[in-house]
N, CA and C atoms as a LAMMPS dump frame, in Angstrom:
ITEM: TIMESTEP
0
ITEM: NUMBER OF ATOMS
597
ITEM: BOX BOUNDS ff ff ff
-5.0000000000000000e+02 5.0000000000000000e+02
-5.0000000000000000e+02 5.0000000000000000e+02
-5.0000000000000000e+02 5.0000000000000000e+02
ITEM: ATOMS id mol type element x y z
1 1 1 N -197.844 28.053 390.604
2 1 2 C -196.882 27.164 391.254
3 1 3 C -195.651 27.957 391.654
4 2 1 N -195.094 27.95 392.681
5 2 2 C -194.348 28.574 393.383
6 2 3 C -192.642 27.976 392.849
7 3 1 N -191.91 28.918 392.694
8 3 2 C -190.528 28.474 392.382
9 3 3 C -189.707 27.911 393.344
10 4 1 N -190.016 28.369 394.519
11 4 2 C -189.462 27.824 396.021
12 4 3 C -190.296 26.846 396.488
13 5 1 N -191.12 26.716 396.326
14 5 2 C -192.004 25.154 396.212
15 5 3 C -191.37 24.039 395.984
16 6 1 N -190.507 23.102 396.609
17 6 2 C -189.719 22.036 396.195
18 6 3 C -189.436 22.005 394.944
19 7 1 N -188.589 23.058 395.116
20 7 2 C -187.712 23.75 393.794
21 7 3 C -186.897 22.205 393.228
22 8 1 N -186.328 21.437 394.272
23 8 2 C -185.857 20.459 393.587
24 8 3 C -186.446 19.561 392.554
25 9 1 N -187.49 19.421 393.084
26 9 2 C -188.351 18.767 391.742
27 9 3 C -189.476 19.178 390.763
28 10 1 N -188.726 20.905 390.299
29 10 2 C -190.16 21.13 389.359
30 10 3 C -190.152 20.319 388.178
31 11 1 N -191.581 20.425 388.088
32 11 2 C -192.021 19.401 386.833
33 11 3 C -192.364 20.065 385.59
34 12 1 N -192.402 19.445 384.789
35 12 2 C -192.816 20.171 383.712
36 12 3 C -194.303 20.996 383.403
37 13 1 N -195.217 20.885 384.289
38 13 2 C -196.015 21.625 384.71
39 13 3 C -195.723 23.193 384.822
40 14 1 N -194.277 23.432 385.585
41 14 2 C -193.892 24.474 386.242
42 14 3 C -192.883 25.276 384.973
43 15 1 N -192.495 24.468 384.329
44 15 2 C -191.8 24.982 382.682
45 15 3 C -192.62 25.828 382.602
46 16 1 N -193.903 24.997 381.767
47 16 2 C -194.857 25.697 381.253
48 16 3 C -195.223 26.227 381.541
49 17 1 N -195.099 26.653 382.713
50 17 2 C -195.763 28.317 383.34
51 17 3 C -194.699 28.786 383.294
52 18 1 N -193.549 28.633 383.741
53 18 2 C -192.478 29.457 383.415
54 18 3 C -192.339 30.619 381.925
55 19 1 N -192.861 29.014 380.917
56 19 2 C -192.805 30.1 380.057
57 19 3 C -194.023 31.146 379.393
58 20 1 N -195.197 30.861 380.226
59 20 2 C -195.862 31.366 379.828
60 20 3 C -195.745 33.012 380.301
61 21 1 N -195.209 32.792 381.629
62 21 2 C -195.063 34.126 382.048
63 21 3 C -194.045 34.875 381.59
64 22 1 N -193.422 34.208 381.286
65 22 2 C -192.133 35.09 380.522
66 22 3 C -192.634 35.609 379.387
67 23 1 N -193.193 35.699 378.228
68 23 2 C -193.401 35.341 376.865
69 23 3 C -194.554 36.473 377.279
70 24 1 N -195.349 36.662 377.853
71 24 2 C -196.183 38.05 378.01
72 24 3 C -195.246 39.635 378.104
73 25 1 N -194.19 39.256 379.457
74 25 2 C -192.873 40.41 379.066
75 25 3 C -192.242 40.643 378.134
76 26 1 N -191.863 39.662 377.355
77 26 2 C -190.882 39.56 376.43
78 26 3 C -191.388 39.801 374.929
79 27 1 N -192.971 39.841 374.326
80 27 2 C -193.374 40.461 373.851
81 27 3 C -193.729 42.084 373.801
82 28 1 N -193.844 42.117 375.668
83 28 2 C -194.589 43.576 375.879
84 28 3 C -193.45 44.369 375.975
85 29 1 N -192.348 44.217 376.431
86 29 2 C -191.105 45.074 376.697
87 29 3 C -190.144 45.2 375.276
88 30 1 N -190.28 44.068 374.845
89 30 2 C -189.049 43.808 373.543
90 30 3 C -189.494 43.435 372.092
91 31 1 N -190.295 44.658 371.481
92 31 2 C -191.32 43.811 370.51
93 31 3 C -190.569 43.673 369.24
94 32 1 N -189.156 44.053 369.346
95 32 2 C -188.127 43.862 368.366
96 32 3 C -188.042 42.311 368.311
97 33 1 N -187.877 41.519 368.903
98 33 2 C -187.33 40.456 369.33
99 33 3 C -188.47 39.278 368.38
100 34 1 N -188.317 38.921 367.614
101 34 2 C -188.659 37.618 366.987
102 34 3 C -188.722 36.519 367.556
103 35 1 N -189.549 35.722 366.902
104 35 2 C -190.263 34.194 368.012
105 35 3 C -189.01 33.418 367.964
106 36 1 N -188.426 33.06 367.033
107 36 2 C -187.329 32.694 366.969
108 36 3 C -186.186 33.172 368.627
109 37 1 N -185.482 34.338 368.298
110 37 2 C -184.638 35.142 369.241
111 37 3 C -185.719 35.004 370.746
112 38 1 N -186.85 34.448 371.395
113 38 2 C -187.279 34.849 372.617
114 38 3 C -187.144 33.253 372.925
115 39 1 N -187.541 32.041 371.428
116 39 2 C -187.365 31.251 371.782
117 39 3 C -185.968 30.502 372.091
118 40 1 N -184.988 30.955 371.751
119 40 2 C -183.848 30.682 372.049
120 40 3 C -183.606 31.351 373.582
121 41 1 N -183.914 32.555 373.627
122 41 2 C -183.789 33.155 374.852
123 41 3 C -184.361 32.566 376.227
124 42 1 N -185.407 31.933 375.983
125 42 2 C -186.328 31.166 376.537
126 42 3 C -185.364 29.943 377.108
127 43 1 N -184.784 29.017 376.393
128 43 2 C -184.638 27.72 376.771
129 43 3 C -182.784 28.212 377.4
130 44 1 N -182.488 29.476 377.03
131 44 2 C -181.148 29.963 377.898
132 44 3 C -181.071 30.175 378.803
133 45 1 N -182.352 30.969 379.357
134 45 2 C -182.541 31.26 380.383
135 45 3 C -182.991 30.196 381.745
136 46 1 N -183.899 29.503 380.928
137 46 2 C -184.276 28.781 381.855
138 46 3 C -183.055 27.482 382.364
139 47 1 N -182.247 27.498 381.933
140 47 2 C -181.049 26.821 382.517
141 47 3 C -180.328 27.042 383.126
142 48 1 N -180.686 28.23 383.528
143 48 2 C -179.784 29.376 384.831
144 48 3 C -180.544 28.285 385.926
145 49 1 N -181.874 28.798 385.66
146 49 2 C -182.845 28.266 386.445
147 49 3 C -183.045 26.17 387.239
148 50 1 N -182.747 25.888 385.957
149 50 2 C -182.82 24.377 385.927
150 50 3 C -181.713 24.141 387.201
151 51 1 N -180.416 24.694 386.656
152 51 2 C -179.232 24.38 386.87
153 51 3 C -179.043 24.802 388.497
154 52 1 N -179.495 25.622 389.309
155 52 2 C -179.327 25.726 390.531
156 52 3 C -180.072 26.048 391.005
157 53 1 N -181.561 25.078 390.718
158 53 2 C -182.914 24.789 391.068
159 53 3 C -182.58 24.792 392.439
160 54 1 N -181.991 23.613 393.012
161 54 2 C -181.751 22.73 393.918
162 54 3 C -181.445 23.549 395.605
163 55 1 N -180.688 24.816 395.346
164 55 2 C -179.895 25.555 396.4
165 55 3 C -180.909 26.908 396.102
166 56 1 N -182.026 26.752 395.445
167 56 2 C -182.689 28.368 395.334
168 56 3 C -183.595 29.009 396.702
169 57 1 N -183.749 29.942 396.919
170 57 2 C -184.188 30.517 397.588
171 57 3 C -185.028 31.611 396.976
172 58 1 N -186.066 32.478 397.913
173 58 2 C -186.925 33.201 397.255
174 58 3 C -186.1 34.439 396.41
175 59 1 N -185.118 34.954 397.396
176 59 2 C -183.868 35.99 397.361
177 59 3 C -183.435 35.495 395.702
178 60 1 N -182.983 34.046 395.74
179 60 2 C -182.212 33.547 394.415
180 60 3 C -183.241 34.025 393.569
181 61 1 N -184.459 33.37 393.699
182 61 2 C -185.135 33.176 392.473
183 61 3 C -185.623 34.715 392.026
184 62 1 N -185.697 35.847 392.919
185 62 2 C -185.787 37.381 392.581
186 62 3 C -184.722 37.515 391.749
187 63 1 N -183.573 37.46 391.819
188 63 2 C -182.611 38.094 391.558
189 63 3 C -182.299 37.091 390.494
190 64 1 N -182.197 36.007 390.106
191 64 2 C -182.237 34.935 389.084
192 64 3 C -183.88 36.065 388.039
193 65 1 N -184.513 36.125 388.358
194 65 2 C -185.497 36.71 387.257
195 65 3 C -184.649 37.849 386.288
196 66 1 N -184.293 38.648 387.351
197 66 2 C -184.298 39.804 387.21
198 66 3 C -182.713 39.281 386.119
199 67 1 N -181.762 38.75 386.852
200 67 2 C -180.9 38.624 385.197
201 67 3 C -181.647 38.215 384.166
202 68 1 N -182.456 37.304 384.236
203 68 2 C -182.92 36.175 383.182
204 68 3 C -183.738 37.041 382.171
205 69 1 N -184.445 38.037 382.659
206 69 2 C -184.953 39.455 381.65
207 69 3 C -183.868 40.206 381.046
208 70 1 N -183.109 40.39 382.199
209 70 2 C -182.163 41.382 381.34
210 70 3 C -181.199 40.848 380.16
211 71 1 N -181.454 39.112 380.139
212 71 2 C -180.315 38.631 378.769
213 71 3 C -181.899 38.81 377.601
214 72 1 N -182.906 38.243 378.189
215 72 2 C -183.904 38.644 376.985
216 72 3 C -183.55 40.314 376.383
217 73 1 N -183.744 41.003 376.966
218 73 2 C -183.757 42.418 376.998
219 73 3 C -182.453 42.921 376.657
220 74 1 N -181.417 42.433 376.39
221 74 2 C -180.407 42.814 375.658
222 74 3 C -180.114 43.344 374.45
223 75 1 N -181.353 43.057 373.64
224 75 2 C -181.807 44.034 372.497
225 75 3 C -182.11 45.21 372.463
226 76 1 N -182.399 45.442 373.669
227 76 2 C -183.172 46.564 374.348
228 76 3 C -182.256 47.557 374.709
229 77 1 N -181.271 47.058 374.841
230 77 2 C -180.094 48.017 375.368
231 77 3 C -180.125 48.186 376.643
232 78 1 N -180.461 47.333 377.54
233 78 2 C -180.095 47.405 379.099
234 78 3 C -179.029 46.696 379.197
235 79 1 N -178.762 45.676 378.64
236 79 2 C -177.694 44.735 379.254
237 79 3 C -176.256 45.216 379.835
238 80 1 N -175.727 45.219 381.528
239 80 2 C -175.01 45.99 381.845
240 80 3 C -173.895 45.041 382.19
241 81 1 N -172.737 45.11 383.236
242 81 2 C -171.504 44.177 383.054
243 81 3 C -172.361 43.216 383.978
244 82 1 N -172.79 43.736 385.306
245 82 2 C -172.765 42.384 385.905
246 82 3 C -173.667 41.509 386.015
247 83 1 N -174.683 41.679 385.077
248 83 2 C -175.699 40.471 384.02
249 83 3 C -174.989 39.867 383.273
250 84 1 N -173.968 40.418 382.726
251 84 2 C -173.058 39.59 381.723
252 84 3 C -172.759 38.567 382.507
253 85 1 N -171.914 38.88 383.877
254 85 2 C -170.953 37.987 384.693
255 85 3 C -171.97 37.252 385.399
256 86 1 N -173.063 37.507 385.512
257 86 2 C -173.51 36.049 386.193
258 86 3 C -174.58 35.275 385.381
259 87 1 N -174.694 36.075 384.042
260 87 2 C -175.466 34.678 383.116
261 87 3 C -174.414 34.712 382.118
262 88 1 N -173.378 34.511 382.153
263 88 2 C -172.695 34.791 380.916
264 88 3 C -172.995 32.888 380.219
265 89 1 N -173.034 32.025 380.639
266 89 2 C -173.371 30.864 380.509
267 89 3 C -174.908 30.739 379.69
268 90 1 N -175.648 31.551 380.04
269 90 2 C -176.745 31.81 379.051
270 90 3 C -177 31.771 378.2
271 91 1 N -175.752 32.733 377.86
272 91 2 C -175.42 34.069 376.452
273 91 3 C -175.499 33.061 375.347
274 92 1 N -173.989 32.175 375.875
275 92 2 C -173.86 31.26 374.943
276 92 3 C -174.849 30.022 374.096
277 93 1 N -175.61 29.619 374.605
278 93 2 C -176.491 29.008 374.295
279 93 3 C -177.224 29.729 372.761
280 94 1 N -177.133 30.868 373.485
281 94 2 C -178.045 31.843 372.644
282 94 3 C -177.139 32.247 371.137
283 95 1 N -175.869 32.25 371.347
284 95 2 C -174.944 32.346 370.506
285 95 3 C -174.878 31.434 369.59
286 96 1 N -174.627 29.829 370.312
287 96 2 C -174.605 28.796 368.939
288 96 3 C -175.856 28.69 368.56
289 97 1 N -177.249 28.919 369.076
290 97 2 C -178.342 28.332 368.853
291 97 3 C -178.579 29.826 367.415
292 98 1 N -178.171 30.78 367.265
293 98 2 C -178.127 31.563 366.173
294 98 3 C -177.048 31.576 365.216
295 99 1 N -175.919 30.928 365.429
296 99 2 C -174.745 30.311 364.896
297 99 3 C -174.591 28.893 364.02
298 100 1 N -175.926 28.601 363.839
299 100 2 C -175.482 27.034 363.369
300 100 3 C -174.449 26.349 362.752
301 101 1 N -173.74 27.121 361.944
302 101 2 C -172.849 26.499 361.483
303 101 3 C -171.431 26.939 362.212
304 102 1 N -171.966 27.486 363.414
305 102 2 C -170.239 27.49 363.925
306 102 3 C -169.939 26.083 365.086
307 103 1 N -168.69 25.957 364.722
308 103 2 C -168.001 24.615 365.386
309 103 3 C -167.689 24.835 367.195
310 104 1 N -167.901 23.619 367.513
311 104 2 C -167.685 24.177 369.345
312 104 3 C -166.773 24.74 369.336
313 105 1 N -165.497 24.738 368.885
314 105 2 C -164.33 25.079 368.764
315 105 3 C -164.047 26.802 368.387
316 106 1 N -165.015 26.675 367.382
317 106 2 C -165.299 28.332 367.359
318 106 3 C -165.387 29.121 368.371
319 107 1 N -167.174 28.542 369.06
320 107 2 C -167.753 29.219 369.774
321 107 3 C -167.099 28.989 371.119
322 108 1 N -166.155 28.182 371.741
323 108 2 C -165.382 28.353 372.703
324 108 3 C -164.115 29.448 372.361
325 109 1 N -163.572 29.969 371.221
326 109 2 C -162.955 30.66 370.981
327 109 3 C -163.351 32.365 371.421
328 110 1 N -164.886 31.79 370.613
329 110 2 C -165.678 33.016 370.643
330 110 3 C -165.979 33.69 372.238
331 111 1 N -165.953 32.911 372.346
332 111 2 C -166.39 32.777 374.415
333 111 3 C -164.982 33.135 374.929
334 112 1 N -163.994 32.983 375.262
335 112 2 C -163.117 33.609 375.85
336 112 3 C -162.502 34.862 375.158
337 113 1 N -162.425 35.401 373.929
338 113 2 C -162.648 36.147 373.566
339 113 3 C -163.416 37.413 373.785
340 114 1 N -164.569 37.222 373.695
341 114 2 C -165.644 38.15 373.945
342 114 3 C -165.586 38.522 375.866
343 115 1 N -165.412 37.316 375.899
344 115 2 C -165.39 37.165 377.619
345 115 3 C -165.012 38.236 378.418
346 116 1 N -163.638 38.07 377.595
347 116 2 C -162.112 39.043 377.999
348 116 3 C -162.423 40.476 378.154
349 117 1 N -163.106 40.814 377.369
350 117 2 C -163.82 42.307 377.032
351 117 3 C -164.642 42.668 377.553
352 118 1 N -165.849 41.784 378.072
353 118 2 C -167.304 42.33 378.512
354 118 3 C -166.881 42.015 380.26
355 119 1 N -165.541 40.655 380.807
356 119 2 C -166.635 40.873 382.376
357 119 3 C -164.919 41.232 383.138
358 120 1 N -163.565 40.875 382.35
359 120 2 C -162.069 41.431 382.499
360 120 3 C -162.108 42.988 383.222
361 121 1 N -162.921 43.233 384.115
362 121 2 C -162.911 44.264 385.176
363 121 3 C -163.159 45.405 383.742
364 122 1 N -164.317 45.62 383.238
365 122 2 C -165.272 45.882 381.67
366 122 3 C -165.047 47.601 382.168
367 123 1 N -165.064 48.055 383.498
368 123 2 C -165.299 49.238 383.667
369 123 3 C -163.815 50.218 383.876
370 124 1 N -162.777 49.578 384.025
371 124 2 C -160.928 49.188 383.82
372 124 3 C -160.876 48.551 382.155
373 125 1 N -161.496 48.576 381.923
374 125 2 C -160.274 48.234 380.579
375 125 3 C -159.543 48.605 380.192
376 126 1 N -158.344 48.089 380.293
377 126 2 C -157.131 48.996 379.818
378 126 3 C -156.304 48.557 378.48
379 127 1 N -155.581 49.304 377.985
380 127 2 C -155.361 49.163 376.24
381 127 3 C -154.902 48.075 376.274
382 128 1 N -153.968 47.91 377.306
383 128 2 C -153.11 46.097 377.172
384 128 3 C -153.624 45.121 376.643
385 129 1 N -155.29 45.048 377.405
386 129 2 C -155.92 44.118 377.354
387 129 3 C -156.858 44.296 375.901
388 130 1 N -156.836 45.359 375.625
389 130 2 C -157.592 45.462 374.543
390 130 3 C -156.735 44.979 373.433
391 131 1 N -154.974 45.301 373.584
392 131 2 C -154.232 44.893 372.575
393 131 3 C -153.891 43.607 372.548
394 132 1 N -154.1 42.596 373.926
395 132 2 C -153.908 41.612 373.22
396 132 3 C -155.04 40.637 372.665
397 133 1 N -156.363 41.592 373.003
398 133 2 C -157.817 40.495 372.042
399 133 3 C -157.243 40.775 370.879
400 134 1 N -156.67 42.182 370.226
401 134 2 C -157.118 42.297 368.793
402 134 3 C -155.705 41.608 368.334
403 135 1 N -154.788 41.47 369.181
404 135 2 C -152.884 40.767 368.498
405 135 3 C -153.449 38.978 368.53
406 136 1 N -154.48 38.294 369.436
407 136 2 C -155.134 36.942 369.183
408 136 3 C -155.966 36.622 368.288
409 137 1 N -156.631 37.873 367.7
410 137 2 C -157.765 37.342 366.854
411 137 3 C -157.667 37.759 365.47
412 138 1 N -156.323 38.57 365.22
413 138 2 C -155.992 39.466 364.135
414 138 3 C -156.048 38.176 362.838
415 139 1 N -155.059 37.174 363.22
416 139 2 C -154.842 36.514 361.75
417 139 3 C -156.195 35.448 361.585
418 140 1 N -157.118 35.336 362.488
419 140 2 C -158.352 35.083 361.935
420 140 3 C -158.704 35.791 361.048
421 141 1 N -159.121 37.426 361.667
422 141 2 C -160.012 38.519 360.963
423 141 3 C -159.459 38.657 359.859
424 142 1 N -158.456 38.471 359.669
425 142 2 C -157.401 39.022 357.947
426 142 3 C -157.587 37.995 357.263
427 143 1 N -157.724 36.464 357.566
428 143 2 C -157.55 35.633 356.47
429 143 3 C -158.971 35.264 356.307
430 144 1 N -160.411 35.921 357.191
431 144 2 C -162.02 35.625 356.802
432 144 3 C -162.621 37.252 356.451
433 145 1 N -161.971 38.072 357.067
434 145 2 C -162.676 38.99 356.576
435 145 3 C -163.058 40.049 355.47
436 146 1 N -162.365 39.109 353.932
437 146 2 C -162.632 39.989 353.353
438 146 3 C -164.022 39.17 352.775
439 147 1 N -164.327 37.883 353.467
440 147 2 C -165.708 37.45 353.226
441 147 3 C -166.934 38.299 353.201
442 148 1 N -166.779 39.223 354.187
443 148 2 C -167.991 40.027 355.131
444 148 3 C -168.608 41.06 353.982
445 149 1 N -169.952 40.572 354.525
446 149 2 C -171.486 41.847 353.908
447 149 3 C -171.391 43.054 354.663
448 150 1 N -171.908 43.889 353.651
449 150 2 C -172.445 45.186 354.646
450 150 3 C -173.404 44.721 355.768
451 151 1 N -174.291 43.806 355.708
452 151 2 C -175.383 42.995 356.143
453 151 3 C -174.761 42.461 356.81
454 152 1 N -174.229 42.081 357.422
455 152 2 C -173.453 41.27 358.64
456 152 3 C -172.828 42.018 359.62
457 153 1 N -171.992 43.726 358.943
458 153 2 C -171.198 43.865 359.331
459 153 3 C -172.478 44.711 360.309
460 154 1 N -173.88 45.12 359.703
461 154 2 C -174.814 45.965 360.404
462 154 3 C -175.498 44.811 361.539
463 155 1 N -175.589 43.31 361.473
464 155 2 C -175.896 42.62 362.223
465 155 3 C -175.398 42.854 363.241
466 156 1 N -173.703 42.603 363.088
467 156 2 C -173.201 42.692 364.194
468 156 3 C -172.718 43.739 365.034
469 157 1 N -172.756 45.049 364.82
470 157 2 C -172.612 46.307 365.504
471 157 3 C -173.975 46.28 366.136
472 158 1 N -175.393 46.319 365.598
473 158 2 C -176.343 46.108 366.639
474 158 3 C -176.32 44.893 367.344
475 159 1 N -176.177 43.841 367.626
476 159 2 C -176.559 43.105 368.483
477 159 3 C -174.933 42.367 369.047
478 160 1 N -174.074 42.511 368.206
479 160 2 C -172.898 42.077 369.378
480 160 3 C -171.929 43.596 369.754
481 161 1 N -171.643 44.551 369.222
482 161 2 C -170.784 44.905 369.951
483 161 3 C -171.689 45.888 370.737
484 162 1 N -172.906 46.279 370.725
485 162 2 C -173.823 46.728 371.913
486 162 3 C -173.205 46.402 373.285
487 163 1 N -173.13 44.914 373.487
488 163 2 C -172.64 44.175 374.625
489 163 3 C -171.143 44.285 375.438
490 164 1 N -170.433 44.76 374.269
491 164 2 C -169.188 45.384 374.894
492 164 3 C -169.331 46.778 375.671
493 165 1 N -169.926 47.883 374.656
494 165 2 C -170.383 49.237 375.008
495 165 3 C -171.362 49.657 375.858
496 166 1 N -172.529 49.192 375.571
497 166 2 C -173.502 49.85 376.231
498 166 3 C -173.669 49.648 377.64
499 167 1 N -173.715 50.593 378.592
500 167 2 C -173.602 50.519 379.745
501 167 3 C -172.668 49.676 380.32
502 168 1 N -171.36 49.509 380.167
503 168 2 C -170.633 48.611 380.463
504 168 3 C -169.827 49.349 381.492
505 169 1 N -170.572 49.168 382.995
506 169 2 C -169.965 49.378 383.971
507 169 3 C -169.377 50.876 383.965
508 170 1 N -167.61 51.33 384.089
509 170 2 C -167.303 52.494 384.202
510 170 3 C -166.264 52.391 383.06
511 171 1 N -166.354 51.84 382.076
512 171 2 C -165.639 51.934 380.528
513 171 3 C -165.431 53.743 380.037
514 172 1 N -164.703 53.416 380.257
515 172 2 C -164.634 55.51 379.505
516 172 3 C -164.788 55.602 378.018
517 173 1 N -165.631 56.851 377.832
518 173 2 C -165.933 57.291 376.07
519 173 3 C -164.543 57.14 375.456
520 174 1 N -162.922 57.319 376.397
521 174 2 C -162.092 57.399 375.721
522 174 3 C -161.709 56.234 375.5
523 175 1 N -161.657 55.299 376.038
524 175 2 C -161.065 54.065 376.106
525 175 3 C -161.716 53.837 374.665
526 176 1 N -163.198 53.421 374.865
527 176 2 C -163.999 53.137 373.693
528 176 3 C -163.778 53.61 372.288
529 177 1 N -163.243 54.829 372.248
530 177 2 C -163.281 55.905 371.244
531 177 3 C -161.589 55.612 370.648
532 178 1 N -161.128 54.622 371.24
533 178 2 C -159.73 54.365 371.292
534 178 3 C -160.162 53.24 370.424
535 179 1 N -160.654 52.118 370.727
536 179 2 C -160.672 50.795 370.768
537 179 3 C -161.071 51.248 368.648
538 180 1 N -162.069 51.618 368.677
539 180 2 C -163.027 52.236 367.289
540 180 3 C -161.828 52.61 366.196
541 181 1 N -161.33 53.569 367.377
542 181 2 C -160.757 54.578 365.984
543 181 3 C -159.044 53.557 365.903
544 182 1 N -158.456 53.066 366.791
545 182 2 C -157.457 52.234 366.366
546 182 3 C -157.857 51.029 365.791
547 183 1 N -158.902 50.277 365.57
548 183 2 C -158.91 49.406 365.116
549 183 3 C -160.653 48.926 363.954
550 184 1 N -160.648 50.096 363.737
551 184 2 C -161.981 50.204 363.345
552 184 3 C -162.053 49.133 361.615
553 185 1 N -160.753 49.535 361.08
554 185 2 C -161.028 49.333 359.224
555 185 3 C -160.394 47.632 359.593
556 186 1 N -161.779 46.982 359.449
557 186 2 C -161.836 45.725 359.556
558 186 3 C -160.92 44.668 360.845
559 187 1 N -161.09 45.267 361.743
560 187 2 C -160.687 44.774 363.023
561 187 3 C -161.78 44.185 364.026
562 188 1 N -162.233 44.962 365.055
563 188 2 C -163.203 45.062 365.766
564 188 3 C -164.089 44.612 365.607
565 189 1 N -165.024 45.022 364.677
566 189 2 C -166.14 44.892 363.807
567 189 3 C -166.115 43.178 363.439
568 190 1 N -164.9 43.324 362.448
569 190 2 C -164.744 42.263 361.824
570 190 3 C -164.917 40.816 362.761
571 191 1 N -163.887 41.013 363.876
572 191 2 C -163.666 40.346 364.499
573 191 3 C -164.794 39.624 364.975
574 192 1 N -165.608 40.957 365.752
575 192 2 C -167.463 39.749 366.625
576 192 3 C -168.056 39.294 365.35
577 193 1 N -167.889 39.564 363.936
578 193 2 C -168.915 39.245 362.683
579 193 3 C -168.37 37.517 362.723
580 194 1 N -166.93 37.727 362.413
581 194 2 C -166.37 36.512 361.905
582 194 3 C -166.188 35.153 363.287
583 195 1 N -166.419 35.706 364.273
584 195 2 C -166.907 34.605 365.194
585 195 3 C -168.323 34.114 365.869
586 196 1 N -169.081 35.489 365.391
587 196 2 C -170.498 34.83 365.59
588 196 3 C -171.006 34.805 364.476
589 197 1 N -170.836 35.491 363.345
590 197 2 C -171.512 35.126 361.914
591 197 3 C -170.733 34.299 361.34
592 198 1 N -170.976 33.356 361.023
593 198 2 C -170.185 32.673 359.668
594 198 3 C -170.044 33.576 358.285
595 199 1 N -169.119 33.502 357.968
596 199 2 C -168.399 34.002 356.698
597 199 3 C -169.258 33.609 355.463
């Protein structure tokens, strides 16, 4: 069944192939990735999809794939800035749906936050901006983080601050190497643990 096929009204017929085809890549490319993590990834993605069914084109729906892998594949270490910036709406899904016990309130915190860093012209970052995520989120991190596991703190260096670093546009080793070494002893770290991990 064709995606440009009166895209306005796919049926649930067309899900289910949706996900069937996905779920062959997403095993074969990302075999890190747990049924859990593809199935969340799964119902994120496809709301890119749902959501501007209506105005798609063949062009859209290429280029709609091709993000919609690369948020699966973010484990993988491809994920670059401007996948961030046009599924960043994705992400989130994927965030509370591994977050359960965080409050919308959180995870909207968490979201402009993180935001600021990954799509805030990611390849320009400049210290300003770096100083005022860590001067907004400081008296969180100080009054939760002496909660934090070694186990959390290794959660979250692989799978959230990847997303700041890795391939992020034209970010310099120095900038980065700045961000680490000024704010490394329970800052940074702390900070993505204590808004996407619960304490």
């Amino acid at each position: 069944m064709s995606v440009t096929k009166r895209c306005g009204q796919l049926s649930r017929s067309f899900v289910a192939s949706c996900h069937k085809t996905l779920w062959p890549i997403v095993t074969k490319r990302c075999g890190e990735l747990s049924r859990g993590v593809v199935a969340n990834c799964h119902q994120a993605l496809w709301r890119i999809v749902a959501k501007r069914c209506g105005e798609l084109s063949q062009s859209v729906v290429a280029s709609c794939h091709e993000a919609l892998w690369r948020i699966v594949a973010k484990r993988c270490g491809e994920l670059s800035q401007s996948v961030v910036a046009n599924c960043h709406e994705a992400l989130w899904p994927i965030v509370t749906k591994r977050c359960g016990e965080l409050s919308r309130g959180v995870v909207a915190n968490c979201h402009q936050a993180l935001w600021r860093i990954v799509t805030k012209r990611c390849g320009q970052l400049s210290r300003s901006v770096v100083a005022n995520y860590h001067k907004a989120l400081w008296p969180i991190v100080t009054k939760r983080c002496g909660q934090l596991s070694p186990s959390a703190m290794a959660n979250c260096h692989e799978a959230l601050w990847r997303i700041v670093t890795k391939r992020c546009g034209k970010l310099s080793r120095s900038v980065v190497a700045s961000v680490v070494t000024n704010v490394e002893n329970c800052t940074t770290w702390c900070i993505m643990i204590v808004h996407y991990f619960p304490c």
